[in-house]
Backbone bond lengths (Angstrom), bond angles and torsions (degrees), N, CA, C in turn:
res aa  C-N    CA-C-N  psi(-1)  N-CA   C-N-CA  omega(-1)  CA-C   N-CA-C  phi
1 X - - - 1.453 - - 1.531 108.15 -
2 X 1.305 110.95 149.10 1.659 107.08 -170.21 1.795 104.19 -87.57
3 X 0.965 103.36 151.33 1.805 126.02 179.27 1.132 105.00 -70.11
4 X 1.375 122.90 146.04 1.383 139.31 161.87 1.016 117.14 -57.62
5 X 1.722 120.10 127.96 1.680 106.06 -177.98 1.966 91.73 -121.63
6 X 0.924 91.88 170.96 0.960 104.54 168.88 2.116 133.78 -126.16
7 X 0.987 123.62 128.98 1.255 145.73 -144.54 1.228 112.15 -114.90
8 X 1.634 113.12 144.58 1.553 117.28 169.71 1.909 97.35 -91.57
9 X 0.928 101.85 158.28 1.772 111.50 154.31 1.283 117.58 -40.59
10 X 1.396 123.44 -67.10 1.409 141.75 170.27 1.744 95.15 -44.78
11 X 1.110 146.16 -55.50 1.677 139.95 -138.10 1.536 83.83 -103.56
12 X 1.594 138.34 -32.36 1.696 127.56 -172.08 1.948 85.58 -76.58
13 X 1.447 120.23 -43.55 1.568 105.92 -156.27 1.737 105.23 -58.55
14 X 1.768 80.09 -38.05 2.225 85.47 -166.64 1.534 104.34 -66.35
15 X 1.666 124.97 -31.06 1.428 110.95 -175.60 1.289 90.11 -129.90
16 X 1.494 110.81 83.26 1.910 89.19 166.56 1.488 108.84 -91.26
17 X 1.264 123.73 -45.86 1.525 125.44 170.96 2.095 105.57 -23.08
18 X 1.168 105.92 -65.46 1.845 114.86 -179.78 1.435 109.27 -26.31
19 X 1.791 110.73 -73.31 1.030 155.51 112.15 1.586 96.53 41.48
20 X 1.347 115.84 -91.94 1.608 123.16 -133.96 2.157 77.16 -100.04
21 X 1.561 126.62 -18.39 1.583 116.41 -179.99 1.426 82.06 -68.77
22 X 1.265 143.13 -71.87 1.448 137.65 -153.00 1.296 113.13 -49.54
23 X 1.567 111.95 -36.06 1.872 98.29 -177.76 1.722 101.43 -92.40
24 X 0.866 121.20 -5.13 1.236 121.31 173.02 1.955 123.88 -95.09
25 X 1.257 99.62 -5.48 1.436 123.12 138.06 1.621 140.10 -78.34
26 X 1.378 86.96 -4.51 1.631 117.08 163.80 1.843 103.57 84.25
27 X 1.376 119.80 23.68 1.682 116.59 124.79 1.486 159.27 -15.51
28 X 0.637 137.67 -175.32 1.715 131.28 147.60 1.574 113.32 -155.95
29 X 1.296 106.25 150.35 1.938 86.31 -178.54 1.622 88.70 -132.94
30 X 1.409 132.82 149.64 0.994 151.46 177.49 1.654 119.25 -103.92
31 X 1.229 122.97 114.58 1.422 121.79 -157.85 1.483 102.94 -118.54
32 X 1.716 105.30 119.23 1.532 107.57 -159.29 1.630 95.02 -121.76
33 X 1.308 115.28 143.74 1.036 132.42 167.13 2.054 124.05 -122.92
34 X 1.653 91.64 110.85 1.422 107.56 174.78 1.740 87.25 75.44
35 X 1.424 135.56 63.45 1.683 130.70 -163.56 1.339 126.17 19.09
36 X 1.628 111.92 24.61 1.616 91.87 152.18 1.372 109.77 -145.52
37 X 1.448 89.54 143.70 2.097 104.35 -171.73 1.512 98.02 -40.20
38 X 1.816 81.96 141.01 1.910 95.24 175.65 1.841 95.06 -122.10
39 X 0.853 110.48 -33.65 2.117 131.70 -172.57 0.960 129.45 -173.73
40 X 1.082 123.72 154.51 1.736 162.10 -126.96 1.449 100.82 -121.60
41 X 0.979 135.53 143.05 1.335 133.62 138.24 1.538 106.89 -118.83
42 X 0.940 133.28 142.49 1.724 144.61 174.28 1.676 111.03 -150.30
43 X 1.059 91.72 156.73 1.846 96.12 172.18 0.954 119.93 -81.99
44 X 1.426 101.01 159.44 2.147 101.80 -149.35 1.587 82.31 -110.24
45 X 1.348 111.16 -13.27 1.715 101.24 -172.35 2.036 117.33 -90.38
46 X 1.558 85.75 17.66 1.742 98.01 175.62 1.372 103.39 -100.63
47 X 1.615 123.15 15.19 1.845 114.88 -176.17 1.555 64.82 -111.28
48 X 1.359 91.90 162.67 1.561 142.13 -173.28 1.251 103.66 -81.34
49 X 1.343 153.40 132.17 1.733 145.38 164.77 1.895 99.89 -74.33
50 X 1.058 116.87 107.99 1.409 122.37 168.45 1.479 120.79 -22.66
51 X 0.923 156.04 132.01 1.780 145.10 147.84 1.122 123.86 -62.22
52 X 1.170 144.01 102.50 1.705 109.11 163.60 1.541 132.10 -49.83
53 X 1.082 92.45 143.37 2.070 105.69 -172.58 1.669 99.04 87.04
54 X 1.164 132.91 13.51 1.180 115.92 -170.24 1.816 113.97 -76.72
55 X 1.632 112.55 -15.78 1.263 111.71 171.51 1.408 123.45 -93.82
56 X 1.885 113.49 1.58 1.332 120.49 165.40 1.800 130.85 -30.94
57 X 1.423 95.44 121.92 1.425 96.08 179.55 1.716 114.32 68.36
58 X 1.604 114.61 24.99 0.863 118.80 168.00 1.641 134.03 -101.35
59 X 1.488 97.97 -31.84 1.732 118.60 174.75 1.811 90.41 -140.87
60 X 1.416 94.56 154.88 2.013 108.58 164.86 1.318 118.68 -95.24
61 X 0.961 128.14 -173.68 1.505 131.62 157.61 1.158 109.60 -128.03
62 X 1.632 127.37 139.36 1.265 122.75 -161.58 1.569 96.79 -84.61
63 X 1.840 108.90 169.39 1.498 104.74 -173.48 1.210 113.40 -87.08
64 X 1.488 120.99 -6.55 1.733 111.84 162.97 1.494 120.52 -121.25
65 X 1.525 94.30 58.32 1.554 117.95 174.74 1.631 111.17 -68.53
66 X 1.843 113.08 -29.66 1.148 91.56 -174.63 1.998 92.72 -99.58
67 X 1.336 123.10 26.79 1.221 93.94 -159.32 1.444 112.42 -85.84
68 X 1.567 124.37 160.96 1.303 103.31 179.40 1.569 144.77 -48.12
69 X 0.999 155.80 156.61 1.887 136.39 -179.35 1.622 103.22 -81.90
70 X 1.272 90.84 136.08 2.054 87.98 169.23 1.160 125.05 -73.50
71 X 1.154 142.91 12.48 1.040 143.78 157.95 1.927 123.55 -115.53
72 X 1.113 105.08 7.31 1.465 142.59 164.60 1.479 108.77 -30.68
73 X 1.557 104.04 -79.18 1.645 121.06 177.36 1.390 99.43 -57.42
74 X 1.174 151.59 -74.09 1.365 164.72 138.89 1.592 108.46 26.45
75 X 1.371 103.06 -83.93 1.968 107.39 165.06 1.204 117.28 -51.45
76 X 1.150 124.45 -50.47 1.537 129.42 -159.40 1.937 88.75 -71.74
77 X 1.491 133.29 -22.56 1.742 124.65 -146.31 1.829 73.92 -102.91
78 X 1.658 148.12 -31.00 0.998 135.46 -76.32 1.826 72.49 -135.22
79 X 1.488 124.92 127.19 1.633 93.79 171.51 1.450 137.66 -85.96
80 X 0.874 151.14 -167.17 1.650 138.58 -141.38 1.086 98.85 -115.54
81 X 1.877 134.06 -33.14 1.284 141.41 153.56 1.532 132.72 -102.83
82 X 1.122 106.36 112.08 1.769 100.51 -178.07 1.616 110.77 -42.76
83 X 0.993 91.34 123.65 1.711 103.73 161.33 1.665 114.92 -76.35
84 X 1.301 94.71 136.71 1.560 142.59 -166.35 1.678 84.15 -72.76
């Protein structure tokens, strides 16, 4: 797999095409401004595509998840600036 290089601003603008084949060969290039890192480039095709249901049977939801909060009516009656 190719090594991380690291880059001025000026050297990603003049070769970005070069550039974006290397991280897409599964690279990374590091983009520094005045010698210190500003961004990353990496391949977006090394995250995983999610599943659906993949967190099934992992956490519950309680049964009065949708119920109202008791103190709900309270804030909402309550005014937004203390009176003087």
């Amino acid at each position: 797999m190719p090594s991380e290089d690291h880059i001025t601003i000026r050297e990603l603008r003049g070769h970005l095409a070069e550039h974006l084949r290397h991280v897409r060969a599964g690279g990374s290039v590091t983009i520094t401004s005045h010698g210190q890192p500003v961004a990353r480039l990496v391949p977006v095709a090394s995250l995983a595509p999610r599943r659906a249901g993949f967190m099934r049977g992992e956490f519950t939801i309680p049964k009065d998840f949708d119920d109202p909060l008791q103190d709900m009516d309270a804030s909402i009656a309550a005014p937004l600036m203390p009176r003087k």
